[in-house]
N, C-alpha and C positions, 0 to 999 in steps of 0.2 A: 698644833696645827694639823688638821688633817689632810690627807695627800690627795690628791685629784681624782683619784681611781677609789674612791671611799664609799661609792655606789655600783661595784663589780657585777657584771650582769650573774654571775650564780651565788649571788645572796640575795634578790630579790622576793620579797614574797608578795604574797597576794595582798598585805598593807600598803607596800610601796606603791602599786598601781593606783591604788584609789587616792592615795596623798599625790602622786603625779597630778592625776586629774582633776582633784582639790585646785593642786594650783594652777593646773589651768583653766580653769571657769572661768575666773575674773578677767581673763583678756577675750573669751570669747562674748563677753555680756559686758562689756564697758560702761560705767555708770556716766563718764564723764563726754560717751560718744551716744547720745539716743538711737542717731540714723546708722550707726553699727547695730543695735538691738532691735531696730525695724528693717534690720536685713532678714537677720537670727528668725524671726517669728517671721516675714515674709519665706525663707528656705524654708521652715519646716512644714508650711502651709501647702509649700508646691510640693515637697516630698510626700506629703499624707495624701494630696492629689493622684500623685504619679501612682501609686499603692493602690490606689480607687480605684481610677482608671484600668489598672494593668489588671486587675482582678475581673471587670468586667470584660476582657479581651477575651476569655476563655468560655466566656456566656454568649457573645454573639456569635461563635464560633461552634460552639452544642449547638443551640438555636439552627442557625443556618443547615446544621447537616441536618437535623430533624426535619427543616421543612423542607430540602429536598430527598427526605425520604420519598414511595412509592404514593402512598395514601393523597401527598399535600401536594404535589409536582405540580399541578396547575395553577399554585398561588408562585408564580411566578415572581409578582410584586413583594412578598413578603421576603422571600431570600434575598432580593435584591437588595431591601433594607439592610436588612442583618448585616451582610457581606459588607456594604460601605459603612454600615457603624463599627464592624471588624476594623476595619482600615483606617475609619476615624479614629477609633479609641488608640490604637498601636500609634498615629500622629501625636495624638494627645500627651499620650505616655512618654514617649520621648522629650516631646516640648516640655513636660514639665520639669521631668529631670534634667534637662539642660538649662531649664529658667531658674534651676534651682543650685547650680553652681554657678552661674552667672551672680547669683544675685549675694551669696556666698563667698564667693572667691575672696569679695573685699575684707570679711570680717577674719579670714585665715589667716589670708598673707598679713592682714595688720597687727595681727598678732603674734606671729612668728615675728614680724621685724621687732617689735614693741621688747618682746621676752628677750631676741637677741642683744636689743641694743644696751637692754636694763642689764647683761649677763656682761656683755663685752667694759659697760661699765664700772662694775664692780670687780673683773677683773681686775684692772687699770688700779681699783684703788686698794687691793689689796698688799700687803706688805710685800717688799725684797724677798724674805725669805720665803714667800709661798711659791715665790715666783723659781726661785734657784731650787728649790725643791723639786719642780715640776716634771715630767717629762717628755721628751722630744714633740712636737706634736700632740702631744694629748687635750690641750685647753681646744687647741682648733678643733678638734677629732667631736672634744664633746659639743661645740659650738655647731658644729655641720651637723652630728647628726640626731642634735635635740632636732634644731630647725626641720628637717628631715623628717624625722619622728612624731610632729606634730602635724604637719601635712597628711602624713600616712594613717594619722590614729582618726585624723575628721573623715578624710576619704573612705575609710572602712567602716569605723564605728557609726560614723551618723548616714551614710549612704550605700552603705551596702549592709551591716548588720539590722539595724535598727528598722530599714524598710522591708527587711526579709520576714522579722518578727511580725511587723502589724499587717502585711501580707498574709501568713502562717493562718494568723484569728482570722480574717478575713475568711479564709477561702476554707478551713472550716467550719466557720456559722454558716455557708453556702452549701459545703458538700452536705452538714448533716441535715438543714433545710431543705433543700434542694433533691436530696438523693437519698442515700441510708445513713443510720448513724455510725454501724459497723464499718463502710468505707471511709467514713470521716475518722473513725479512731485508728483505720490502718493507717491512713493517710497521715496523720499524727505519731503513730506510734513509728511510724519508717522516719519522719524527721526527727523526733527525740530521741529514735537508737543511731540515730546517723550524727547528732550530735555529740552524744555522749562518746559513743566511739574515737569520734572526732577529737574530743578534750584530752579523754585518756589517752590514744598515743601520741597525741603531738605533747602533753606533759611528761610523758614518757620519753618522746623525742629529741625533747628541746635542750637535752644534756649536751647531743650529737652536734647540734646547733654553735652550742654555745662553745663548745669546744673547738670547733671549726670557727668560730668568731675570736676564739682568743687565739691562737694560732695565729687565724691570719692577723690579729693584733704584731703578733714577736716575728710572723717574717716583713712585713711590711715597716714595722722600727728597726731592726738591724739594718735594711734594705736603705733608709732614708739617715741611716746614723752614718753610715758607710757611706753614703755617697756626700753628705754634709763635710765628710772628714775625709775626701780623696785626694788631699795636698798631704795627709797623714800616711795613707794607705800605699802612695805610690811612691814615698821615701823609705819606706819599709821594704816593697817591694811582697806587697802581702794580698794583691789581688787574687791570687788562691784561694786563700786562706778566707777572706771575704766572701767569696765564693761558697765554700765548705759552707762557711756558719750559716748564708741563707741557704745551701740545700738541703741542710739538715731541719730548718723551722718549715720550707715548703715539704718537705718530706713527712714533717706531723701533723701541719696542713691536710695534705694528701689523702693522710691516715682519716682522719677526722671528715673531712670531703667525702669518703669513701661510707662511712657508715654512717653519715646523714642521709644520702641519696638511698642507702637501700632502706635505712629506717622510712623515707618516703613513699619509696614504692608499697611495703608493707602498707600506711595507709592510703594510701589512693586504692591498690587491690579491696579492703576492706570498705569501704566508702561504696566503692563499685559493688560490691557483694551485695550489701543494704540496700543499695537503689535499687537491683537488680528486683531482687527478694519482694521489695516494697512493690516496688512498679509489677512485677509478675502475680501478686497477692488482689490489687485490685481490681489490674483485668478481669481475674478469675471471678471477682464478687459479681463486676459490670456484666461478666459474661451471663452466670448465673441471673442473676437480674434482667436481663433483656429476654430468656430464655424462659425465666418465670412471668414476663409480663411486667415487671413491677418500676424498668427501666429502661429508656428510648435508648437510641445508637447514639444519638446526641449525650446522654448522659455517660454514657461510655467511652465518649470522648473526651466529656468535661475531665471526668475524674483522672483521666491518664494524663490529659493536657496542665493539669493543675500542679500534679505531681513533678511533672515535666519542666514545668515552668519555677518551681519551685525548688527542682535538682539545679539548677544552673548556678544560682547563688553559691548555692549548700554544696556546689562541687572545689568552689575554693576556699569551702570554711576552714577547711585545717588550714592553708596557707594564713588568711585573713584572722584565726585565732593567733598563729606563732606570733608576724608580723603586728598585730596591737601588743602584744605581750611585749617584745623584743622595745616597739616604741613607746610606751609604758616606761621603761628603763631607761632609754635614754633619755626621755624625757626629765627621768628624777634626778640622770646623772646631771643634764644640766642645771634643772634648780636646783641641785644639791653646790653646785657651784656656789649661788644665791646663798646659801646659808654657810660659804666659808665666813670665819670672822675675821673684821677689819683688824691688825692686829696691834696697826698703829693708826686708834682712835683717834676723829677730832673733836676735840671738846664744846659742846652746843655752844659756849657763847666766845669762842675761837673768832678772833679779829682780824685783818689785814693785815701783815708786816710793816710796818712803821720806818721804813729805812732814815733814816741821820747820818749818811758816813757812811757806816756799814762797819761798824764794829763789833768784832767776834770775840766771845767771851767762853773758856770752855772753865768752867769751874770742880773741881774735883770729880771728876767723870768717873764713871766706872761702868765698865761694860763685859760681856762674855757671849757671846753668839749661842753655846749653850751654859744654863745656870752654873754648872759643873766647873765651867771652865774660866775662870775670869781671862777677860783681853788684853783689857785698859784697864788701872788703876791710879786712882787717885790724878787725875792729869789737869791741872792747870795751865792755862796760857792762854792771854789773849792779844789781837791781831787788832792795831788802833785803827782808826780807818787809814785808808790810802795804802798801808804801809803793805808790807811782803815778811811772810813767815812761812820757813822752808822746817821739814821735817823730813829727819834723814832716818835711815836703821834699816837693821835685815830682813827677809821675806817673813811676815807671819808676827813681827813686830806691833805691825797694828796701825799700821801709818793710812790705809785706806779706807781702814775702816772711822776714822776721826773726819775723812768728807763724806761717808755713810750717814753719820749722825747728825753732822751736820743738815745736811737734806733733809735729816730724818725719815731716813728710810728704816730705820731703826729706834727704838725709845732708848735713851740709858739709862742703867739699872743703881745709880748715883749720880749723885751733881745735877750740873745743870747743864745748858749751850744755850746760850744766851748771843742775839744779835743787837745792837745799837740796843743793849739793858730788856730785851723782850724776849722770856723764855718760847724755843721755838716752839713746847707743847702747846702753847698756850695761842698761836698763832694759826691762819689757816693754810694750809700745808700748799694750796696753790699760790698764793703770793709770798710763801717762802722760797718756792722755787724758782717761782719767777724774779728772784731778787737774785739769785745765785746763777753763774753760768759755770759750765765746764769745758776744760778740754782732755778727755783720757788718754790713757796710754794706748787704748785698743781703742782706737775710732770705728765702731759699726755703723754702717752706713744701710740705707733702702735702699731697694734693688729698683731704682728707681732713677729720674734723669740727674744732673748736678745741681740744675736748679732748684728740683724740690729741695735736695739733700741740704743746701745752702739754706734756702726759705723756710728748712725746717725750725731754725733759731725763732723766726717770727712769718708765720705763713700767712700774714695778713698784707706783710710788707709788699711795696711796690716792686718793678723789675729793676728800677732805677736804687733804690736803697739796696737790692740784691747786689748787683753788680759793684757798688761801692764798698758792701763789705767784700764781697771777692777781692778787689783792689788792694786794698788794705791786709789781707791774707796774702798777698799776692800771689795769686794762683788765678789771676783774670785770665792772664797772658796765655798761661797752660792752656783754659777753658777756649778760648777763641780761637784756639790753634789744631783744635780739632775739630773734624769735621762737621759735627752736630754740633759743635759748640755747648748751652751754657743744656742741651737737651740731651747732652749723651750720657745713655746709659753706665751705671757706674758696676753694674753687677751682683749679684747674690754676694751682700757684707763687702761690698765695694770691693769684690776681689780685682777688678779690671784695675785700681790704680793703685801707686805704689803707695808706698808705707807715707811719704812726706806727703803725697799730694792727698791722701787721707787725713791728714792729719793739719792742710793747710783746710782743706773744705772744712774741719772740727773747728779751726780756729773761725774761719767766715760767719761759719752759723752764729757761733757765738759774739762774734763782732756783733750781727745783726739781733741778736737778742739786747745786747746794750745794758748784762746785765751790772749790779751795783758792789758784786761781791763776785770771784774768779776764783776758780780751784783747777790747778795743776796738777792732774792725777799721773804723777812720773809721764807727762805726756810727752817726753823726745827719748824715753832707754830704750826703743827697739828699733832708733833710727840708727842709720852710720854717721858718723863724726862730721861729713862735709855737713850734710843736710839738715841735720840734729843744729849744726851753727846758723844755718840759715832757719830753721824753723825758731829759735830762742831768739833771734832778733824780733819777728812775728809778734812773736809770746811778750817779748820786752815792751812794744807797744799794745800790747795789746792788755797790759796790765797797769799801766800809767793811769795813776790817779785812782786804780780800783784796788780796794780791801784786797789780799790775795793771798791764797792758802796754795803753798808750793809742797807736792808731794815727790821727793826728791831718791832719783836712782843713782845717777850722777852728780857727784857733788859740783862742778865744775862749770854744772846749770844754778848751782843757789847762793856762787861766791858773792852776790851783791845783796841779797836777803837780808832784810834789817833784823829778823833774829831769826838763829838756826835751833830748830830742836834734834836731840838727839835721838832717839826713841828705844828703846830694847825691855822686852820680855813684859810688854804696857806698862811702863813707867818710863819718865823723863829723866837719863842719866846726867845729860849737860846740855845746858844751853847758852846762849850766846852767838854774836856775829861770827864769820870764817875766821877775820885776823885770831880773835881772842880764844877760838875753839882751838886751834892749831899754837896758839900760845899757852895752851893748857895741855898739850900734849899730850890728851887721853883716847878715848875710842875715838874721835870723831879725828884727830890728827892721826890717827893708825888708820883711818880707813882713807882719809886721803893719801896717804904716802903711798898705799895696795893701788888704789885706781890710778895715780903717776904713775904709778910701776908698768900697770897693767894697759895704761895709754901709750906708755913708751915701747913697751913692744905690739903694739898696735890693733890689741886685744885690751878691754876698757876691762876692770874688775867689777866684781860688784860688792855693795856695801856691805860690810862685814864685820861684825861683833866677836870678838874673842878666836877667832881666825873661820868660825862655822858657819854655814847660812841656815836659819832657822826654817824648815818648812812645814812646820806644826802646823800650821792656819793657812795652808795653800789653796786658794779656790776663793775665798773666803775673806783672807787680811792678807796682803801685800807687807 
């Protein structure tokens, strides 16, 4: 699987941009929208207008001074025209270039939404592991500023590059008609040494750039890691030290900041240089020319004016080359998104979940997170419907990773998982979900009000079905006892509420999804023992009559389980109900006897195999 960052802005080359803009043609020319593509061809109509126009601005403006030279003063009438065809033409020009993102605007933004929403989707359905791979902020990062970046690449490229070009021809078929051919090739030669300039140091530059972009990449992620992890930070007592680490990345920031700005100045001076040069080269032709006869004052206008008009673009080409270049990249970095692969395919003629009961079948399983490593071996057992199957064992065991696959978040690399006789490959991965509910041990929650968070189980439901699954979690009572009631904010990963009443809201949603199959992912080991009692009564009803896969930290929560698995090192050492495990006297009666121990001094143990806790698989398998 490749990592997110697999389009790094300093590998880019000059292929990547054009595949960027490959694939963005098709949203800007939509076959399936005409009156988007009679926008497209209405814009470029008024841009080649605007270009017209603006080129004759500088003719009625020669004109005009000409005829109030000495000779013609008494045609009064004649300047008078010129001057409001002046002023008309500059109305003109404006209007058109406004009619012309007017008429625009719709086919951009619909295409940034279009590309975001096709990206944010396939996010969604890419596997667990691309997901835990990822990091902090980065999916958003690239999400923001593709969107960004195509905004930026239409606004320059189609509106200020591309009208500067047919501008450029323009107003040299005029200077060398119109005037000499020598001040039409100056006039050209000062833009093509102003461009190439242009190219060479900002490709020169754009190391400075990019350095100063990845920088502010690593302070801006310490920055947000550290303040995500400041219940970490303030138990350490390491606000210092936090401190350090971001002034040391603003520091090579700093570094980077520093010789991008003077690599700019260098060109802006040199940009200045050529204008200078250019612009002082054709006065002198114009001058020589009026002096030989061969050209009015008017055309000594033209020619400066033309030049003039044509430095305004061409004075923020280097920024407007970096900037396409830079959105270019991000552009690829987000379709390059689009071409992660799905990693758990769904198979074209993938069915609907069939539920009967809801019985779970896991037949010789075998699984490894990586190939190297097996997890699960050989794991049999299956859950008849209604009934409760509890799995016990130490951290890295692999007890969490069996409702992974379940989900299928995961494919396994043997056997089968099988529901009510329906291998889940073979089904479509939304109404498998939607058949199964959870309740985790880490309740994350949107930082959002309780109602959504509750509504999230089914966000279609009523306020009246809300409130009943509330009831039934009971955590109504909590909710109405606060001031905003069912609208109060619950905080960034629900930190505003406590551990139970996170994990009563887990339980609501899930009431309110209704689903047909339950899984207990150790959802009460990081409560305390009063509340842990009161959430498993919750959980007891809240499991009546549903299939249920208990992933068990405390054993004390799965005494009633109609069968207990044992679990260790991904293999099944014992199974059987409490009485019969504890009359077998083996690990699973050794790890009860630790956790009485460890209850009665009023610190709970945890599950433990051969006296060690295994944390090989930490992050990963529980």
């Amino acid at each position: 699987m490749r990592p997110i960052d697999r389009f790094p802005a300093s590998e880019q080359g000059p292929t990547g941009g054009w595949r960027a803009l490959r694939s963005l043609l098709p949203y800007l020319w939509p076959k399936e929208a005409p009156s988007l593509r009679l926008r497209v061809v209405l814009a470029m109509a008024m841009l080649f207008a605007a270009r017209v126009v603006s080129v004759y601005i500088p003719l009625f403006y020669a004109q005009a001074v000409d005829a109030l030279s000495p000779d013609d003063i008494g045609l009064i009438a004649v300047p008078l025209g010129l001057i409001l065809a002046y002023g008309g033409a500059r109305i003109l020009s404006l209007a058109f270039n406004e009619a012309r993102d007017a008429i625009f605007v719709n086919v951009a933004e619909r295409a940034i939404r279009t590309i975001a929403l096709e990206v944010f989707r396939h996010l969604h359905a890419l596997s667990l592991r691309f997901h835990l791979g990822r990091q902090t902020g980065r999916l958003s990062q690239a999400l923001d500023r593709g969107g960004r970046a195509i905004s930026l690449l239409l606004r320059f490229s189609l509106f200020s590059i591309v009208p500067t070009a047919i501008e450029l021809v323009l107003v040299f078929i005029i200077l060398w008609n119109m005037l000499d051919a020598v001040i039409a090739l100056t006039t050209m030669a000062t833009v093509v040494l102003y461009v190439v300039y242009t190219l060479v140091v900002t490709e020169w530059r754009i190391k400075f750039r990019r350095r100063m972009n990845e920088q502010e990449g690593r302070a801006s992620h310490k920055s947000i890691d550290s303040l995500i992890n400041f219940e970490t930070v303030k138990y350490f007592g390491n606000e210092a030290h936090e401190t350090r680490r971001l002034d040391e990345a603003l520091l090579e920031y700093e570094r980077a900041a520093v010789l991008n700005q003077v690599s700019l100045s260098m060109l802006n001076v040199g940009q200045a240089v050529i204008i200078a040069i250019g612009l002082t080269a054709v006065m002198l032709l114009s001058a020589y020319g009026i002096v030989a006869g061969t050209m009015t004052i008017g055309g000594f206008v033209l020619a400066n004016t033309y030049l003039m008009q044509l430095y305004q673009p061409l004075n923020i080409f280097g920024f407007v080359y970096r900037e396409i270049k830079q959105a270019l990249i991000d552009i690829e970095e987000m379709f390059g998104l689009l071409e992660e692969s799905d990693e758990i395919g769904e198979a074209a003629d993938a069915r609907p979940l069939a539920i009967d009961g809801g019985r779970i079948e896991f037949d010789g399983v075998a699984f490894g997170y990586d190939p190297r490593r097996p997890l699960l071996r050989d794991v049999s057992f299956t859950i008849p419907a209604g009934r409760t199957l509890a799995i016990v064992g130490p951290s890295g065991a692999g007890k969490s990773t069996v409702s992974r696959l379940l989900f299928r978040f995961y494919d396994v690399s043997g056997g089968a998982v099988r529901i009510d006789g329906q291998d889940v490959r073979e089904v479509t991965r939304a109404s498998l979900r939607a058949a199964i509910g959870i309740v985790p041990q880490d309740t994350v929650l949107f930082n959002d009000t309780l109602y959504y968070n509750i509504a999230y189980g089914r966000p279609e439901a009523t306020p009246a079905e809300i409130e009943r699954a509330a009831r039934l979690a009971r955590i109504h009572d909590f909710i109405v006892s606060t001031p905003d009631g069912y609208q109060t904010m619950v905080g960034e990963r629900g930190l505003k509420l406590s551990g139970g009443e996170k994990q009563r809201v887990a339980i609501a949603r899930t009431v309110l999804k209704d689903p047909s199959i339950l899984v207990l992912d150790e959802a009460t080991s990081a409560l305390d023992s009063a509340t842990e009692r009161e959430i498993q009564h919750n959980l007891r009803e809240l499991a009546r009559g549903r299939t249920t896969l208990s992933i068990a930290h405390r054993l004390s929560t799965i005494v009633d389980a109609h069968e207990i698995l044992v679990l260790d090192a991904g293999s099944i050492i014992e199974r059987g109900r409490h009485d019969e495990l504890l009359a077998l006297d083996g690990t699973y009666a050794d790890m009860w006897r630790r956790q009485q121990e460890g209850d009665g001094n009023g610190t709970p143990g945890d599950a433990v195999v051969g006296g060690t806790i295994d944390e090989s698989h930490a992050g990963e398998a529980r």
